[in-house]
C-alpha positions in Angstrom: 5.0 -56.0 18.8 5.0 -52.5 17.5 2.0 -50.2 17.3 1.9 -46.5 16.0 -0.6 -44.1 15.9 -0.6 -41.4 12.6 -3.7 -38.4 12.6 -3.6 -38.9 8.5 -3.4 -41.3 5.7 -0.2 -40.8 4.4 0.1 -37.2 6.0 -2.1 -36.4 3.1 0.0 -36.7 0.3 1.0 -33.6 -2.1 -2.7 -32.2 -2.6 -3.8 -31.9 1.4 -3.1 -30.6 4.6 -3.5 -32.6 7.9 -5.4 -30.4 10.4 -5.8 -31.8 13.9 -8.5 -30.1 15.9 -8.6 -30.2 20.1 -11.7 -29.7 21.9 -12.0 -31.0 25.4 -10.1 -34.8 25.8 -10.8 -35.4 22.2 -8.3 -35.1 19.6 -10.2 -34.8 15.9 -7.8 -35.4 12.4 -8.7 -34.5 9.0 -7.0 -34.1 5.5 -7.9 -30.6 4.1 -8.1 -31.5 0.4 -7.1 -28.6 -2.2 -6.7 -28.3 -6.4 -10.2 -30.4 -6.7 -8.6 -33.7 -4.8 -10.9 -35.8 -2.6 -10.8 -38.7 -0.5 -9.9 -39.7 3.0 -6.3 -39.4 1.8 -6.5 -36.4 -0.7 -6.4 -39.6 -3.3 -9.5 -39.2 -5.1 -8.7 -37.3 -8.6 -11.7 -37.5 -10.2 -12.4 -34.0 -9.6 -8.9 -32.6 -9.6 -8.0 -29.9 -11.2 -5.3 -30.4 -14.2 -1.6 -29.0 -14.4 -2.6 -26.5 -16.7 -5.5 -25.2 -15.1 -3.4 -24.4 -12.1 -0.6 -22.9 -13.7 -3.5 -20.3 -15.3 -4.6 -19.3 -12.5 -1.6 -18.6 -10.7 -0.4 -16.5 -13.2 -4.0 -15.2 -13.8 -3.6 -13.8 -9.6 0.4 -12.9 -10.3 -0.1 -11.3 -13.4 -2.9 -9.1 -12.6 -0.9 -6.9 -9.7 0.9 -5.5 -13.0 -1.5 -3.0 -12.7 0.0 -1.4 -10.1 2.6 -0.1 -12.5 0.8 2.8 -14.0 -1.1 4.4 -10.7 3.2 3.8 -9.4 3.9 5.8 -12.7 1.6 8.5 -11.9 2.3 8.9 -7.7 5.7 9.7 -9.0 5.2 12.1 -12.0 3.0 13.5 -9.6 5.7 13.5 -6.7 3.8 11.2 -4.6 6.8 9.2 -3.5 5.2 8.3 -0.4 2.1 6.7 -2.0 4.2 5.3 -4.6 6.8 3.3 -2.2 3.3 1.6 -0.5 2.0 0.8 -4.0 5.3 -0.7 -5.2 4.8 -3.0 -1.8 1.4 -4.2 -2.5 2.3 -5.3 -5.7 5.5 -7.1 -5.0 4.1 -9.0 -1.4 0.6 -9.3 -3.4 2.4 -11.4 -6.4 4.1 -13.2 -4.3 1.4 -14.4 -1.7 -0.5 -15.8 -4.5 2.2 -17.6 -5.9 2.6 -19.1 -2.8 -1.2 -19.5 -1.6 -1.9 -21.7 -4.5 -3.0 -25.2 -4.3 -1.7 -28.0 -6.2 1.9 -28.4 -7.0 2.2 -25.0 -8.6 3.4 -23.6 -5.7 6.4 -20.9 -5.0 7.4 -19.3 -1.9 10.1 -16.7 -1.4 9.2 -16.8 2.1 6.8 -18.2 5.3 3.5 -18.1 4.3 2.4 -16.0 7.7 4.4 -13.0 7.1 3.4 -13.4 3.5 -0.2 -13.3 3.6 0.4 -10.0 6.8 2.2 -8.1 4.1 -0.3 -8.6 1.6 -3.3 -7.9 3.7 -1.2 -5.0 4.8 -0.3 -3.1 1.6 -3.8 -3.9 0.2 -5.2 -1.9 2.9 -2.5 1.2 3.2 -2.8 1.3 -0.6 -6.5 2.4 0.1 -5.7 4.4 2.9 -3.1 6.3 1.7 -5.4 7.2 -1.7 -8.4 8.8 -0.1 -5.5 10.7 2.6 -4.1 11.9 -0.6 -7.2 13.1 -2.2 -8.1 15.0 1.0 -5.3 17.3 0.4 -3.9 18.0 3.9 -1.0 19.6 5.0 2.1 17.6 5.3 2.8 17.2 8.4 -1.2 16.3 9.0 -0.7 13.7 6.1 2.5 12.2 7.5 0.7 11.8 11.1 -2.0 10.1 9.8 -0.2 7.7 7.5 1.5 6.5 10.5 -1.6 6.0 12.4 -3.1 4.3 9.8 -0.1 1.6 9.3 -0.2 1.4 13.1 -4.1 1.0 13.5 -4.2 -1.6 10.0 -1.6 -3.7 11.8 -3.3 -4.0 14.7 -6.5 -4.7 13.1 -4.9 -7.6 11.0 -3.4 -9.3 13.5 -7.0 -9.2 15.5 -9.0 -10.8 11.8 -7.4 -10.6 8.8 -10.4 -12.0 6.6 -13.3 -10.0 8.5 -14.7 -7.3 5.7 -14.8 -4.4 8.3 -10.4 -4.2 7.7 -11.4 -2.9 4.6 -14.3 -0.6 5.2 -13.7 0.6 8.5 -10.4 2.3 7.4 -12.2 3.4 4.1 -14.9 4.9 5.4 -12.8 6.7 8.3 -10.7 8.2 5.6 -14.0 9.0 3.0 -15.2 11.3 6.1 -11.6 13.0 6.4 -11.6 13.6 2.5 -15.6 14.8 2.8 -14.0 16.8 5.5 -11.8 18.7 4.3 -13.0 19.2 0.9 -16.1 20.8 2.5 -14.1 23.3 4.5 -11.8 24.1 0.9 -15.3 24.6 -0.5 -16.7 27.2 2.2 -13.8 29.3 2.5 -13.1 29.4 -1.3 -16.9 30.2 -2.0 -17.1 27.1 -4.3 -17.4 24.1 -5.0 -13.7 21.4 -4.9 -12.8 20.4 -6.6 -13.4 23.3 -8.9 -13.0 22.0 -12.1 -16.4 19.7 -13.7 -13.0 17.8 -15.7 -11.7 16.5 -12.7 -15.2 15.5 -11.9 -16.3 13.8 -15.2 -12.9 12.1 -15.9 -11.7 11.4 -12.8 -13.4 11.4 -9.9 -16.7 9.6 -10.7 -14.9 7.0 -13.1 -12.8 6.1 -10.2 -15.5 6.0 -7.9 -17.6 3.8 -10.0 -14.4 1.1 -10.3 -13.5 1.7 -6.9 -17.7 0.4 -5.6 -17.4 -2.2 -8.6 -14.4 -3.9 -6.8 -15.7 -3.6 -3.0 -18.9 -5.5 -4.6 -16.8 -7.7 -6.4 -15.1 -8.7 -3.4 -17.8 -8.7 -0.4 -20.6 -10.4 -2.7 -19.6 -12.1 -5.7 -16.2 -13.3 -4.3 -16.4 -17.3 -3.6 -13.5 -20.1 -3.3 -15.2 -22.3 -6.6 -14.5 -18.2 -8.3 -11.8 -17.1 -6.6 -8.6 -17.2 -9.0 -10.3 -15.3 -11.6 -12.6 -12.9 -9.1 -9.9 -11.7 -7.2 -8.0 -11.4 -10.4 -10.6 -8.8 -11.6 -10.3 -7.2 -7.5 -6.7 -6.3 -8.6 -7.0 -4.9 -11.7 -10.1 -2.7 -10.3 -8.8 -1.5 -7.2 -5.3 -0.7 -9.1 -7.2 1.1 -11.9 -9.5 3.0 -9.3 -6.0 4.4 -8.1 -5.1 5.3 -11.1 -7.6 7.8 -11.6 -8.7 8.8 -8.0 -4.6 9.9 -7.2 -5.2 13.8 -7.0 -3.4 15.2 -9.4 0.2 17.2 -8.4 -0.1 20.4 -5.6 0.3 23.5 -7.1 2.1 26.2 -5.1 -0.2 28.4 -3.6 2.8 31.9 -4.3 5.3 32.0 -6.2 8.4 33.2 -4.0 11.2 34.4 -6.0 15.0 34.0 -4.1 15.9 37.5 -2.1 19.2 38.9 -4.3 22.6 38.2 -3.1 24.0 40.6 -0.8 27.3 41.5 -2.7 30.6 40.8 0.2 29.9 39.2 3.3 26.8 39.3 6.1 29.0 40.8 8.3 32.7 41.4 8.7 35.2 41.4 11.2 38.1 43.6 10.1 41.4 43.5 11.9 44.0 45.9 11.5 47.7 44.7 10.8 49.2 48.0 12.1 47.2 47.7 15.5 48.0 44.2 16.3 51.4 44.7 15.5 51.2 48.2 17.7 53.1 50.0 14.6 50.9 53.1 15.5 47.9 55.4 15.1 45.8 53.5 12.7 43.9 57.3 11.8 47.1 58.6 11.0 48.3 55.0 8.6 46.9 53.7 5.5 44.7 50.5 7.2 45.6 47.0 5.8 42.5 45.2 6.9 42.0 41.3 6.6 38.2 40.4 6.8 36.6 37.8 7.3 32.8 36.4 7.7 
């Protein structure tokens, strides 16, 4: 007689996901159905969601991280290299993860899911980060420090809850009071208001601002897993678009320092005379044939 025991029904078949839950002696088993299948065995199509339907809305969340390609444009017209390479990141990981976060059988992976999903979080959040650092217009080495700590700190925070709502306002608000920062002590030692042009405020700044909230909203409120290809879809192309016209604009130099001339011959020489090395005789009463060099 042979007996075996098996937590699922056919370990759930393509559409499901065996999760086995411990609490105390008891040992709980459950298929966790996805792309609208049902059942005790992720059999039950009634409600499934069809080939085509899937496939949209994979490409609906691939697609839509090609609008990181214009705030990447600008961070490096702009020579924002920096802000451009974490961009370039969060789109790549970001296309990827929902390719391979899908369910259903349209389904691609270019690596484990884990470090997928870490990456994504990740760049979403540094792509925020380094935005509003940007805007603040620090000095370099200040801005250098403070991307690092913000990587560091993210990381830290994703690995503790990746899903919990604070990852993404705690580090935005932190960097909104360095930005309000610093542009209020620009404004009081200038004697006016930064920045100082109303162009940069009507065109720039407060559209930006207004995508930037719209997408938050989107995201915290409105954001639900029956909405979620095409919600999150919209998240991308706001938050890339708020990025787009938030990036400050390239650092002009504060003086323009023109190159000291050429000094014509060398620094300084060392001139050795042939007729004294070779103790030929009074080099004040000889003509000097010196070799110099610098």
């Amino acid at each position: 007689m042979r007996s075996y025991l098996t937590p699922c029904i056919n370990d759930c078949g393509a559409y499901g996901q065996c999760k086995l839950l411990r609490t105390n002696n008891y040992l709980y088993a459950a298929c966790e159905c996805k792309a609208g299948w049902d059942g005790w065995g992720c059999t039950d199509n009634s409600q499934a969601y069809s080939y085509s339907f899937q496939l949209l809305s994979t490409l609906l969340l691939c697609l839509s991280n090609l609008m990181f390609v214009p705030p990447v444009v600008i961070a490096v017209r702009s020579h924002y290299l920096l802000e451009a390479s974490v961009y370039i990141f969060t789109m790549f990981f970001s296309t990827f993860y929902h390719a391979c976060d899908q369910p259903g059988i349209v389904v691609f992976c270019i690596m484990e899911y884990d470090v997928l999903q870490f990456c994504d979080f990740l760049g979403s959040l540094m792509s925020v980060w380094v935005t509003v650092i940007a805007m603040a217009r620090l000095k370099a080495i200040i801005k250098q420090v403070l991307y690092l700590l913000g990587a560091m700190s993210l990381s830290m925070a994703l690995q503790l809850d990746r899903h919990g709502l604070w990852n993404l306002l705690g580090p935005s608000l932190f960097a909104l009071g360095i930005m309000a920062v610093a542009w209020t002590v620009r404004t009081v030692r200038r004697r006016r208001c930064y920045p100082p042009t109303w162009k940069r405020w009507v065109f720039f700044l407060f559209p930006g601002a207004m995508i930037a909230t719209s997408a938050v909203a989107l995201y915290a409120f409105v954001e639900t897993e029956e909405n979620y290809f095409y919600i999150h879809s919209i998240w991308h192309m706001l938050i890339a678009g708020s990025v787009g016209f938030l990036l400050p604009p390239r650092a002009k130099p504060d003086a323009k320092v023109t190159p000291l001339k050429r000094r014509r011959g060398c620094g300084y020489q060392l001139c050795v005379n042939e007729h004294e090395e070779l103790g030929l005789g009074d080099a004040g009463l000889i003509s000097i044939n010196s070799i110099c060099t610098s």
